[in-house]
TORKOL-4160 file (C-alpha; in steps of 0.2 Angstrom, whole numbers, padded with zeros to 4 digits, m for minus):
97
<pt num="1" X="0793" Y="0433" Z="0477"/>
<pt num="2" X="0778" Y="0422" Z="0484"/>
<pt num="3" X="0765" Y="0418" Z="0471"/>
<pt num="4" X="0750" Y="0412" Z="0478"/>
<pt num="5" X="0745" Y="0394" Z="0470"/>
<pt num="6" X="0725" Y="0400" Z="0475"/>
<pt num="7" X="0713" Y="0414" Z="0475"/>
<pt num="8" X="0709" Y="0421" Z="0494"/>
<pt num="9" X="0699" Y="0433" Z="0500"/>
<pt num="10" X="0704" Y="0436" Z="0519"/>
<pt num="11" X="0692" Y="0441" Z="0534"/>
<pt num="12" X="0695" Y="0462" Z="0536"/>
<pt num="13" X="0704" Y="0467" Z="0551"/>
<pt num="14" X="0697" Y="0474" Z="0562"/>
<pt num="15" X="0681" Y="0469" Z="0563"/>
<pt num="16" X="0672" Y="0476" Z="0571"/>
<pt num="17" X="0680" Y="0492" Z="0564"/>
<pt num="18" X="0677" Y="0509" Z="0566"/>
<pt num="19" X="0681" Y="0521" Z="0555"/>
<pt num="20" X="0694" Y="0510" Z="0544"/>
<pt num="21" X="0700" Y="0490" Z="0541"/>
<pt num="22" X="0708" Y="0483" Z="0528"/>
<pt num="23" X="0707" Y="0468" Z="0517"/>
<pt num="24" X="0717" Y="0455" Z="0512"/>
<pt num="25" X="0716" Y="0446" Z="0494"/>
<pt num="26" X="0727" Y="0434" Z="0484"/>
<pt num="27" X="0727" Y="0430" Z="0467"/>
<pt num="28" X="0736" Y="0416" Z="0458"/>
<pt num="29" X="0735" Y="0426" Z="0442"/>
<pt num="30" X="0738" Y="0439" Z="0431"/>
<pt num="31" X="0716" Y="0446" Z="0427"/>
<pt num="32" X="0703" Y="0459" Z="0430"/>
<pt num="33" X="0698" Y="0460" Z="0449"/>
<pt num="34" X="0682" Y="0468" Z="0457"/>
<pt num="35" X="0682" Y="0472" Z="0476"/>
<pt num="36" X="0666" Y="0479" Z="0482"/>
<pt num="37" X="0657" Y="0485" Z="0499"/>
<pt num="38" X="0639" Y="0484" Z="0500"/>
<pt num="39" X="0624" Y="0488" Z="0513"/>
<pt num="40" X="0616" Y="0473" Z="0521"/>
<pt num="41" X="0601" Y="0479" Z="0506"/>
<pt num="42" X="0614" Y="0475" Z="0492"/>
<pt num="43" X="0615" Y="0491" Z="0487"/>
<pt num="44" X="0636" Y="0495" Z="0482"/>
<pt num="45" X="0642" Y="0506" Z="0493"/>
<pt num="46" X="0660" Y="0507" Z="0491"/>
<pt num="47" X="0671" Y="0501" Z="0476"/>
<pt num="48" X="0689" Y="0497" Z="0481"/>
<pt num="49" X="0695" Y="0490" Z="0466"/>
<pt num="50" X="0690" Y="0488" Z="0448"/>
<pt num="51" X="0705" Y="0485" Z="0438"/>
<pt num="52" X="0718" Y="0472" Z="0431"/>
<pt num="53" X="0730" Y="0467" Z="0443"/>
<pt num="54" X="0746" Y="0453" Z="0444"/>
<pt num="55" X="0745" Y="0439" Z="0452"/>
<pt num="56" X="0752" Y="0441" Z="0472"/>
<pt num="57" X="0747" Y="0447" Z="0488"/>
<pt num="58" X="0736" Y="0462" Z="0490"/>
<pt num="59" X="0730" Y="0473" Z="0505"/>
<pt num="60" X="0718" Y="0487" Z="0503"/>
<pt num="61" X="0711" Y="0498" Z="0515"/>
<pt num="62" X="0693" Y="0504" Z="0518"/>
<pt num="63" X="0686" Y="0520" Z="0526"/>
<pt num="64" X="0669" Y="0520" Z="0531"/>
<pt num="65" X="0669" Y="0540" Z="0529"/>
<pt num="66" X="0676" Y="0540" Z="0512"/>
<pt num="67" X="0661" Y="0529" Z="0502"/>
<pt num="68" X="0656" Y="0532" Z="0481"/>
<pt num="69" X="0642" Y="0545" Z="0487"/>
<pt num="70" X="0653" Y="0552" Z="0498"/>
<pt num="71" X="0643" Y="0552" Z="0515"/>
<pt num="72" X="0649" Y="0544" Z="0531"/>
<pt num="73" X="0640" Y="0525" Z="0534"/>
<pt num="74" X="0630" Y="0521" Z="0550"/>
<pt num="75" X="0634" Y="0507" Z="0562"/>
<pt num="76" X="0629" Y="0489" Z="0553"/>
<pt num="77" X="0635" Y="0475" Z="0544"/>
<pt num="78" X="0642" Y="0478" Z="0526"/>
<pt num="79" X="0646" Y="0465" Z="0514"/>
<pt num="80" X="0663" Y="0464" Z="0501"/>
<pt num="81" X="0666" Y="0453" Z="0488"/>
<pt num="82" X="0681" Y="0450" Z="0476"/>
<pt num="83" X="0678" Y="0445" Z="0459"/>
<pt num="84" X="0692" Y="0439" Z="0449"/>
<pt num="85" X="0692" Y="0426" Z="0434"/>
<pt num="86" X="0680" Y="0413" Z="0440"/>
<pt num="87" X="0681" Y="0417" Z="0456"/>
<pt num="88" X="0669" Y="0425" Z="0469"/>
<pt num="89" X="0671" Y="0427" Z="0486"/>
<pt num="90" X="0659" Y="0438" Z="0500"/>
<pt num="91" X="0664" Y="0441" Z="0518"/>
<pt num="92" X="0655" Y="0450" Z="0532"/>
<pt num="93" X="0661" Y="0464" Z="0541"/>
<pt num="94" X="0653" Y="0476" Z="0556"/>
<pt num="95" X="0657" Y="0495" Z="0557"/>
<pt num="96" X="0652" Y="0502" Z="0576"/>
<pt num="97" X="0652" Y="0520" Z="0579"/>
């Protein structure tokens, strides 16, 4: 197996994307990791992860349909972050309907 010797959090693909993307993270080591979607406002729109996890390589998917209040997003940029040990990381991405 690869372990990965850093923390990464990958650009989704695609983006733009319309209805789902998925995005790619790696962790070095074995810890609690956060991975969250929010509105351009800063409001949290989406948690994807929220859990311990091993160190490796990681992909999750997103679904712009499928968010915590349960409504479909509108067309827009949307932040996500990873949070893991000491490490933060945000990436933009754009959903277009």
């Amino acid at each position: 197996t690869n372990i990965p010797n850093e923390f990464k959090l990958e650009q989704n693909y695609p983006n733009p994307f319309n209805p789902g993307t998925s995005i790619r993270y790696r962790l070095p080591n074995f810890g609690f990791v956060s991975l969250k979607v929010f509105n351009s406002l800063g409001s949290e729109i989406a948690t994807l992860v929220n859990e311990e996890q091993r160190s490796g390589n990681y992909k999750v998917d997103f679904n712009a349909n499928l968010t915590n209040e349960g409504r479909q997003l509108s067309s827009g940029v949307y932040f996500y972050t990873l949070r893991a040990d000491n490490y933060a990381m945000a990436k933009k991405m754009l959903l277009i309907k």
